[in-house]
C-alpha positions in Angstrom: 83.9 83.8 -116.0 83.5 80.0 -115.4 84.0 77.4 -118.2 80.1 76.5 -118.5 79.3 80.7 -118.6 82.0 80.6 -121.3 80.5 77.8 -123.0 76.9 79.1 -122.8 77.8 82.7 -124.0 79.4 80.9 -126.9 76.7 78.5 -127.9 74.3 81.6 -127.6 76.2 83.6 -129.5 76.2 81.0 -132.6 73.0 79.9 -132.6 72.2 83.4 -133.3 75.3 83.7 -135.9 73.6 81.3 -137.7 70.2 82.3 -137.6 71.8 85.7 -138.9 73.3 83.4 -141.6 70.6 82.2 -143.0 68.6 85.0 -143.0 71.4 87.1 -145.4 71.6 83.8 -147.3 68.1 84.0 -148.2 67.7 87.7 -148.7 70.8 87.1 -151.6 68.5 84.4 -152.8 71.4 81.8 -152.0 69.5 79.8 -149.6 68.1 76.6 -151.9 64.6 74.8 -151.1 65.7 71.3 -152.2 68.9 69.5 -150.7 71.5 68.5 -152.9 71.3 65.0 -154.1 73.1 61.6 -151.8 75.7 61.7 -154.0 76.5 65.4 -154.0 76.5 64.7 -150.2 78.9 61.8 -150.0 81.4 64.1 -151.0 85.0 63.8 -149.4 86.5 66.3 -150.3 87.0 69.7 -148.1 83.5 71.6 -147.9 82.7 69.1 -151.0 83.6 71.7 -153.2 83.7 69.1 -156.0 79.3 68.7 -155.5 78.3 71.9 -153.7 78.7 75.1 -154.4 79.6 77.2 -151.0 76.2 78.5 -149.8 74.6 74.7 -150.3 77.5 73.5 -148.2 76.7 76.2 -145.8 72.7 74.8 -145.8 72.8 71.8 -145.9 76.4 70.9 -143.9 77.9 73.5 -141.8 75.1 75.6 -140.1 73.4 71.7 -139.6 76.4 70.2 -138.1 76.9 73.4 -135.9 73.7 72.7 -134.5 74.2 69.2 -134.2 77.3 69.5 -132.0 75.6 72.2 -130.1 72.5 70.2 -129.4 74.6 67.2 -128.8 76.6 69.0 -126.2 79.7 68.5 -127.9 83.1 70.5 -128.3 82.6 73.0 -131.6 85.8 73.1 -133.8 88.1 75.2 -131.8 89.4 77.0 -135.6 87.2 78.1 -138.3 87.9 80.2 -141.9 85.2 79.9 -143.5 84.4 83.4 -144.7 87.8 83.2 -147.0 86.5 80.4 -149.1 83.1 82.1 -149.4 84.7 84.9 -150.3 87.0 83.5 -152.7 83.8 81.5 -154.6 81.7 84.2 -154.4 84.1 86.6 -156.2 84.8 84.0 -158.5 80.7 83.9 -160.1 80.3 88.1 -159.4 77.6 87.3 -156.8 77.6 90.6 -154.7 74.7 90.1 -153.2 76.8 87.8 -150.2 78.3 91.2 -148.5 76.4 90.8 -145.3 76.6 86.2 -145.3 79.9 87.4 -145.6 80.2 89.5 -142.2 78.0 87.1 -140.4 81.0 84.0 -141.5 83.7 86.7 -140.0 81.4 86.5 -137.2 81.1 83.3 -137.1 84.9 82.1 -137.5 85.9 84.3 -134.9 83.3 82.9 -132.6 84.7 79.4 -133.2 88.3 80.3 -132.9 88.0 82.1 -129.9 88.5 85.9 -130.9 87.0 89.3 -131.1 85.0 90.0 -134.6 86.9 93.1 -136.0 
């Protein structure tokens, strides 16, 4: 398989990820219909955990930038964990509504880094 098939088949394979994504983020009701404020936003810390709670970072950060890089033709991060944090946060406030965001993010990271979804 040739770089670009590679590169295609990946970039196919996310945008739908993410589409999946968003869809189980709004069937848990965790999928928000106003963004977070600026200064929620000019966060610097990792997935601005200090503003956002996981599934607005999600929204409103990660599946945006994803796009962004895809639309822009640029490399995608060649290592993602995101589900672990999710996970972890999730857990943390009981919400057990996130099972299948959850599998999609296992999905996802292992698109990203390059390996097979178990």
């Amino acid at each position: 398989m040739s770089e670009n098939t590679t590169f295609n088949t990946q970039h196919q394979q996310l945008r739908t990820q993410l589409q999946q994504l968003e869809a189980a983020l709004r069937d848990a009701g965790l999928w928000g219909a106003l963004p977070p404020s600026e200064q929620a936003m000019a966060s610097t810390m990792p997935f601005m955990f200090d503003t956002l709670q996981i599934e607005e970072w999600l929204q409103w950060v990660f599946v945006p930038r994803l796009h962004a890089l895809m639309d822009g033709g640029l490399p995608l991060p060649g290592e993602c964990s995101v589900q672990p944090l999710a996970e972890h946060q999730w857990n943390e406030r009981a919400l057990e509504r996130h099972q299948a965001a959850l599998h999609v993010l296992v999905q996802i990271d292992a698109t990203l880094s390059g390996k097979a979804a178990g």
